[in-house]
C-alpha positions in Angstrom: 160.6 61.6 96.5 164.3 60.3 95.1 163.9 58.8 91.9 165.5 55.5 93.7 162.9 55.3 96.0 160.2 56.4 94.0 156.7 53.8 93.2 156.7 52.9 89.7 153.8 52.9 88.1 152.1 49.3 86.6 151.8 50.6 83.4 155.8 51.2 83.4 156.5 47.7 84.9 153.9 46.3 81.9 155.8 48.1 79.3 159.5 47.0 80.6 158.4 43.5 80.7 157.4 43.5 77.3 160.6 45.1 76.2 162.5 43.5 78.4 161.4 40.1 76.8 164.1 37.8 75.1 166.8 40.5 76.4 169.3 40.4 79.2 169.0 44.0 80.9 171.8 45.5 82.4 172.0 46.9 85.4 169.2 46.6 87.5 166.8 44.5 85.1 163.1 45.5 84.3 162.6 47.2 87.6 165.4 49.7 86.6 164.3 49.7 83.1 161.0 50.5 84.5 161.7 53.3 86.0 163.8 54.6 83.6 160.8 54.9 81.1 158.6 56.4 83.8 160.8 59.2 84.5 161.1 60.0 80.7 157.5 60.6 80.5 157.6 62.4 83.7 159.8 65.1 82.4 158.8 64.9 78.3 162.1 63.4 77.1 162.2 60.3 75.3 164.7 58.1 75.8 167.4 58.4 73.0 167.9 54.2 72.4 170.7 53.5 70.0 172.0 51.0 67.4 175.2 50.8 66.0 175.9 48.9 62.8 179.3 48.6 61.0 179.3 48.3 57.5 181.7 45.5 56.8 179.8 43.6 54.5 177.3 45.2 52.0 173.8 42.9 53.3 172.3 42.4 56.8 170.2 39.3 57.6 168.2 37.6 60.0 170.2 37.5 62.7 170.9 41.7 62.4 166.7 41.8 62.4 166.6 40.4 66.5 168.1 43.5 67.6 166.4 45.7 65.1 163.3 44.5 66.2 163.6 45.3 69.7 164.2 48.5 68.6 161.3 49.0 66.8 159.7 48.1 69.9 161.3 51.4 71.5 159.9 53.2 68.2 156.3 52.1 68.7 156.1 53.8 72.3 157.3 57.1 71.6 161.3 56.7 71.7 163.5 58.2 70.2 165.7 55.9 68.0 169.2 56.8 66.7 171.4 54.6 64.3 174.2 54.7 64.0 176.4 53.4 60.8 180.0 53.0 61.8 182.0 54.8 59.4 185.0 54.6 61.2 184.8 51.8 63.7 183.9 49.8 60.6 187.5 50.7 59.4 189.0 48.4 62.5 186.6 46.2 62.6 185.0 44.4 65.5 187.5 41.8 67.0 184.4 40.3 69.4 185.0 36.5 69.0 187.8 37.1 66.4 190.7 34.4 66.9 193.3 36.8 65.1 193.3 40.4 63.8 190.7 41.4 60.7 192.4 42.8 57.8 191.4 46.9 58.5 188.7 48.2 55.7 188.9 51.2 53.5 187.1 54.0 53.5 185.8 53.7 49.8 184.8 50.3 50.8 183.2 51.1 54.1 180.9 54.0 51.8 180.2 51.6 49.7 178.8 48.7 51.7 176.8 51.1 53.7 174.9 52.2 50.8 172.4 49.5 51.5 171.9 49.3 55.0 169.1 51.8 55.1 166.5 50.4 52.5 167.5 47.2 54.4 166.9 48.9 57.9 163.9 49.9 56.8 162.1 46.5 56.4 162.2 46.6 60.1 162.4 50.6 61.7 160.9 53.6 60.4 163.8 55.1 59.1 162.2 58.3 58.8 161.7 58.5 62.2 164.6 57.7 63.4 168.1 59.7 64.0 170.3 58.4 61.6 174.3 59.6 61.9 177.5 58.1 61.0 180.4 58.0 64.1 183.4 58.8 61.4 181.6 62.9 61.5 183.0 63.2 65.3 185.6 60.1 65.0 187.2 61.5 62.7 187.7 64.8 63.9 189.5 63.2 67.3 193.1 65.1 67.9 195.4 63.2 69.7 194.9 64.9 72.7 191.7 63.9 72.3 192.3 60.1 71.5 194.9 60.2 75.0 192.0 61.3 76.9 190.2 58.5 76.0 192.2 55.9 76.1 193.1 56.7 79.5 189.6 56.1 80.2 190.3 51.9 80.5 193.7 49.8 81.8 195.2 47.0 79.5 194.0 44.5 82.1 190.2 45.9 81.5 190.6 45.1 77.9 192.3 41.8 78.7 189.3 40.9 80.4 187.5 40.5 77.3 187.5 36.5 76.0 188.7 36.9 72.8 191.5 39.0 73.6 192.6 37.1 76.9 192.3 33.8 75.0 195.0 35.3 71.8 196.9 36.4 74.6 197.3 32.9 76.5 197.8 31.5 73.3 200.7 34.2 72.5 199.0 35.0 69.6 199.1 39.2 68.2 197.0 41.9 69.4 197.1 44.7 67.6 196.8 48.2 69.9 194.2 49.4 67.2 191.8 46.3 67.9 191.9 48.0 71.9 190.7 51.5 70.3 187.5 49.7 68.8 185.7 49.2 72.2 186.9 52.7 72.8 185.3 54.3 69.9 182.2 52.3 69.7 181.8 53.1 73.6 182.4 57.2 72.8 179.8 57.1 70.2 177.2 56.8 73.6 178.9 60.1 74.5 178.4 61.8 71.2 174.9 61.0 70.9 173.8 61.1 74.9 172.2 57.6 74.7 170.1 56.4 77.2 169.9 52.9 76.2 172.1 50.5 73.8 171.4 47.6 72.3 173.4 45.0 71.0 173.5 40.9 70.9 175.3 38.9 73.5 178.5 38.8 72.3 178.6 42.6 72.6 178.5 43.0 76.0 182.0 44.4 76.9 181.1 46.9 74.5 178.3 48.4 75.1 179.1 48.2 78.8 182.4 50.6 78.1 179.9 52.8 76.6 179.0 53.1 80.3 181.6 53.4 81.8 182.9 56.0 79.2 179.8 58.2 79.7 180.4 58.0 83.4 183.7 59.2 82.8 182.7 62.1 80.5 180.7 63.6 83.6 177.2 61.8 82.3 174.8 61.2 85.5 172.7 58.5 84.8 174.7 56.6 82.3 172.6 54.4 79.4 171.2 51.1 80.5 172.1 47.8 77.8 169.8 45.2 76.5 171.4 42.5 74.8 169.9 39.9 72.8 170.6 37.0 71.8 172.4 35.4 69.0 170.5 33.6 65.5 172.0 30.6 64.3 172.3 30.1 60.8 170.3 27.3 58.7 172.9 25.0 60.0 171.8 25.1 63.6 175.1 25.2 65.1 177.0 28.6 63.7 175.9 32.4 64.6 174.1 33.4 61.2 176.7 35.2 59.4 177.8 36.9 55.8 181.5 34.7 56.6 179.1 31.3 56.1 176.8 32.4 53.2 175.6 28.9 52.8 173.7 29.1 56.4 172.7 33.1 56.1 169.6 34.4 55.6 170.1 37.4 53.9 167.8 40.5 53.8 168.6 40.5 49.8 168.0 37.4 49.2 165.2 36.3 47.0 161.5 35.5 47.8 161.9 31.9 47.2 165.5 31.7 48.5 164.5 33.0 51.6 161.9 30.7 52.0 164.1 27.7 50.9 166.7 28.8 53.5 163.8 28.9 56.1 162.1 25.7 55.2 166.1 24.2 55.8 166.3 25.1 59.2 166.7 22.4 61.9 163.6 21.5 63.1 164.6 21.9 67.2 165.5 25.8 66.0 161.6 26.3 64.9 160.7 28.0 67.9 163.5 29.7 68.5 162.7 31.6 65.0 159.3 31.8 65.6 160.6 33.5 69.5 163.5 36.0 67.9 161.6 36.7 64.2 157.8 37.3 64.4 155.6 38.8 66.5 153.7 35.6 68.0 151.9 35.6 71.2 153.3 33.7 74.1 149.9 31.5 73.9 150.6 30.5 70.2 154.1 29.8 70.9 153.2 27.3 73.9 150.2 26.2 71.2 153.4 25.7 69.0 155.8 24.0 70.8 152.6 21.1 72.6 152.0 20.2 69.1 155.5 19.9 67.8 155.9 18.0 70.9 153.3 15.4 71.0 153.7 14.8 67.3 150.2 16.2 66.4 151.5 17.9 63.3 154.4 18.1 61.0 157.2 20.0 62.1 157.5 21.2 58.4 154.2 22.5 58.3 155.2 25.1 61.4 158.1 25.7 59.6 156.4 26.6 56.0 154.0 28.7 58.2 157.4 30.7 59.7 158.6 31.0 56.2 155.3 32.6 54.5 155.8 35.3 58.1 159.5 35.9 57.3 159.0 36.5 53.3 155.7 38.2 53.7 157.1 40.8 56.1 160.3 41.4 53.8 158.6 41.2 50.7 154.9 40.5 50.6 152.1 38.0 50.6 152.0 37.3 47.0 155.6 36.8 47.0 155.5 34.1 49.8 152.6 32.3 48.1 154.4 32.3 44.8 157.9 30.9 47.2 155.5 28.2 48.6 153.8 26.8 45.5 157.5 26.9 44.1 159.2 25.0 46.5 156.2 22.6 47.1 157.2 22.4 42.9 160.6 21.4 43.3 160.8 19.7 46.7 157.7 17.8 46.6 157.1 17.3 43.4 160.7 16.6 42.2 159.4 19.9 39.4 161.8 22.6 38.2 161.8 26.8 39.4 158.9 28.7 36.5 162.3 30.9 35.7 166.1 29.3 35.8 168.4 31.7 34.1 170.3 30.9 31.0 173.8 30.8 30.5 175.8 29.9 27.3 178.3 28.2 27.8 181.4 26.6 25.5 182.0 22.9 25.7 184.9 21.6 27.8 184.7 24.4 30.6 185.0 22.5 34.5 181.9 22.8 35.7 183.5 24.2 39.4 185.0 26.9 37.7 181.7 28.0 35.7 179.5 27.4 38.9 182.1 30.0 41.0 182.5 32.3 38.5 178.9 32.8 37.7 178.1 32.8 41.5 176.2 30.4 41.8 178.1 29.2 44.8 180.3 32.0 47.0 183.3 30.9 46.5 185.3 28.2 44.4 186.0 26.5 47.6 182.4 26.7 48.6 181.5 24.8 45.3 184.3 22.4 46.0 182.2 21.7 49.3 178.9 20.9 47.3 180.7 18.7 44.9 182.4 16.8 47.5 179.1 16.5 49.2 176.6 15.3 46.6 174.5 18.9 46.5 175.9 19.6 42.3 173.5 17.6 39.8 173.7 18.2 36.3 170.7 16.9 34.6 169.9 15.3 37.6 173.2 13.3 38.1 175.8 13.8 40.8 178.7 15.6 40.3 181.2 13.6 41.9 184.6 14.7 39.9 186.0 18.0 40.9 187.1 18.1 37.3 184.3 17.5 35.7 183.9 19.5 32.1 180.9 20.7 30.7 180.2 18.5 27.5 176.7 18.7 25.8 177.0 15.4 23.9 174.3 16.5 21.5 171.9 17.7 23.5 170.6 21.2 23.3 170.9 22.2 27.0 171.7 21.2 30.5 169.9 21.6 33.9 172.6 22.5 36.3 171.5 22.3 40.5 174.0 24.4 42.8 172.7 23.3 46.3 168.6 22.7 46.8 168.3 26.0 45.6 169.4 27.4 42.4 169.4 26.3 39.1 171.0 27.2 35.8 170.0 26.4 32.7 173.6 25.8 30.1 172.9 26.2 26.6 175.8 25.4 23.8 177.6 28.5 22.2 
């Protein structure tokens, strides 16, 4: 029997449903899916599933976890997972949904923001188990010959095709020819490493549906199937979580009690949408979930301190959520103060935005601008209102400084 026409066992349809779930599969949905893992165990090969991740900034968050999660689903069932860190693509940069062309990255700082991703990866896959390789070891070996070959692979009107690059083209705004070499390379890395499957989130699908074609093109039979998943907005609701808006990221690095703090200031119409792309509930709890929130039946902040305790207890641990709980609860509902607020001397007459940016306790001087200009800077618990504000003790011994709900800072006199 062809392997088109083929019956496909239930236990195959079960197990595609279940990783098909939250995901757009491409081509052929779960039925192709299906089949694809049934004739992997038919002939003893796992299905090589990979994950590519540039290193352009030195922390993943949340939103990197939806995909990384799916593909510890893979893991869990016997696949085989490869990862790879984009040590040269991360060089270019991806342009998906860029409005102009990214400044290109060096090497030493691609190196160094990938020396993190790993332990961070980890949270979620078992890195020891998986294939880990970086694209600049066959990338970078490319001749020209080699780089003509594949860029012959794919017109100028396939790339155009692509929204962000059609829209900077109607609007007559550059294109760089390297930016059209960055689908290219990303989509050879599923030649290098023979996958069977990609992953990626939604606004990768030109991408990882080169890789196809570009297998296809390098003689591969059965080129690798996609499942793309979808996007996590930050704590603002509105904007794709991202390291470019720190003050609505979730980062993997961040702190017990900041993580749960960013958590707790989601939206509450995005609480099952978390709950959906970030834990492991059941279908049943989630419609449990969602008839409460809707009839009114409990507090929507309750669900969402529930979410938060998940979240931090998978990334950290139990104790640590508890200890983020009875803190916040502290300082949100009892108007309290964090147990531990770092200490910084501090001379009189310094302006307060210039001390709060270079001490990081907001990202950016024009981030702390923002929280000045929108009431979220107290100092001992009076709005900061003046952009030039200076630091003056008056006599006292120390000042309680809030950045944000978040963070504090304790200044003490030199």
């Amino acid at each position: 029997m062809s392997e088109i026409t083929m019956e496909i066992q239930e236990k195959f349809i079960k197990q595609a449903e279940f990783l098909a779930k939250g995901a757009e599969v491409l081509p052929g949905g779960v039925t192709e899916l299906a089949r694809k893992l049934q004739k992997s165990e038919e002939t003893g090969k796992p299905l090589r599933i990979k994950l590519g991740l540039d290193p352009t900034r030195p922390d993943l968050h949340l939103g990197h976890t939806v995909v990384m999660r799916k593909l510890k689903q893979f893991q869990q069932i016997g696949h085989h997972i490869m990862l790879i860190v984009g040590g040269a693509t991360a060089m270019i940069g991806d342009p998906s949904g860029k409005s102009e062309t990214r400044p290109p990255l060096t090497k030493e700082e691609v190196d160094n923001n990938a020396k993190t991703y790993l332990e961070q990866m980890g949270k979620v896959v078992d890195i020891n188990n998986a294939e880990v390789v970086n694209n600049a070891d066959w990338l970078h070996k490319m001749n020209l010959v080699d780089l003509l070959k594949l860029s012959s692979q794919v017109t100028v009107a396939q790339m155009l095709v692509r929204d962000d690059f059609a829209k900077r083209y109607a609007e007559g705004k550059p294109i760089s020819v390297h930016e059209f070499f960055y689908p290219l390379m990303q989509a050879y890395d599923s030649v290098a490493i023979d996958s069977d499957i990609e992953l990626g989130g939604t606004d990768q699908r030109f991408n990882v549906l080169l890789g196809r074609d570009i297998q296809h093109a390098y003689g591969k039979k059965h080129p690798q199937m996609v499942l793309l998943l979808p996007l996590l907005e930050g704590t603002d609701g509105v904007i794709k979580m991202s390291k470019s808006y720190s003050d609505h990221c979730i980062s993997l690095t961040d702190s017990p009690k900041d993580m749960l703090g960013k958590i707790m200031s989601v939206p509450d119409a995005l609480i099952i949408r978390y709950y959906e792309l970030l834990t492991d509930i059941t279908p049943d709890d989630l419609e449990k979930i969602k008839a409460e929130l809707e009839s009114g039946q409990i507090n929507p902040r309750d669900y969402k301190m529930k979410l938060a305790k998940i979240i931090v207890s998978e990334y950290y641990s139990a104790d640590e959520a508890e200890k983020a709980e009875q803190e916040f609860i502290n300082i949100f509902s009892k108007k309290g103060l964090p147990d531990e607020i770092e200490k910084f001397k501090v001379a009189e007459g310094v302006v307060l935005i210039d001390f709060i940016a270079e001490n990081n306790l907001a990202a950016s001087k024009s981030e702390a601008k923002r929280l000045i200009q929108g009431g979220g800077v107290k100092l001992d618990n009076e709005k900061v209102s003046d952009l030039m504000q200076k630091i003056e003790f008056c006599g006292k011994d120390a000042l309680i400084l809030q950045v944000g709900k978040r963070k504090f800072a304790k200044l003490l006199p030199i």
